[in-house]
N, C-alpha and C positions, 0 to 999 in steps of 0.2 A: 368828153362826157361832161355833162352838167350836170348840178342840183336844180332843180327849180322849186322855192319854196313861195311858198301861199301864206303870207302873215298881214294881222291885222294890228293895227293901234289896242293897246290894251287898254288908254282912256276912254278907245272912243272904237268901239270892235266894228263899226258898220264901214269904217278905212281900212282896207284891204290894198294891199299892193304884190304884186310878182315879183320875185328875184332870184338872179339865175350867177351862183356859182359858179367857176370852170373848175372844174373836179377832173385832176389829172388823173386821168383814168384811159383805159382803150375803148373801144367806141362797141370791142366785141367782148366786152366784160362787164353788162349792166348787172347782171347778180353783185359780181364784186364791189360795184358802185354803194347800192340797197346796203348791203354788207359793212362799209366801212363808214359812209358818208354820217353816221353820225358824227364824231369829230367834227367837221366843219360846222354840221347845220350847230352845233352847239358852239361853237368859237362863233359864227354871227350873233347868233344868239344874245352871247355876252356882249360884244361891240355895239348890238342894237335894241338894250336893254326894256326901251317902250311897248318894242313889238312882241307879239308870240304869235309862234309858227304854229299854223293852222294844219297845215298838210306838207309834201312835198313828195318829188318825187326824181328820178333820175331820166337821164333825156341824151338821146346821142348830140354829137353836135349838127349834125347834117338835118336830124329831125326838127330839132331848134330854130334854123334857120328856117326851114323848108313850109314851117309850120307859121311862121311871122308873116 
């Protein structure tokens, strides 16, 4: 399972970029993902201090792929 968050440059908000988390998770457990992944998208958060997360959302990994 993944996170996929949607954050932008808070200098500069029209830089947007995607970024995909691997959130150990089961692939048949996306509630539990919704459910817990705050923790992480907040631990990027702090590591990526410029940015703020616009949206996000949880992704199996097969849809990930499948969807690239």
């Amino acid at each position: 399972m993944f996170i996929v968050l949607y954050a932008c440059l808070i200098s500069a908000p029209a830089t947007c970029r995607e970024e995909h988390i691997n959130f150990s998770m089961e692939a048949s457990a996306p509630m539990a993902c919704v459910m817990t992944s705050q923790a992480a998208i907040a631990q990027w958060t702090e590591a990526h201090p410029q940015w703020q997360v616009g949206r996000w959302k949880c992704v199996s990994a097969s849809r990930l792929y499948r969807d690239a």
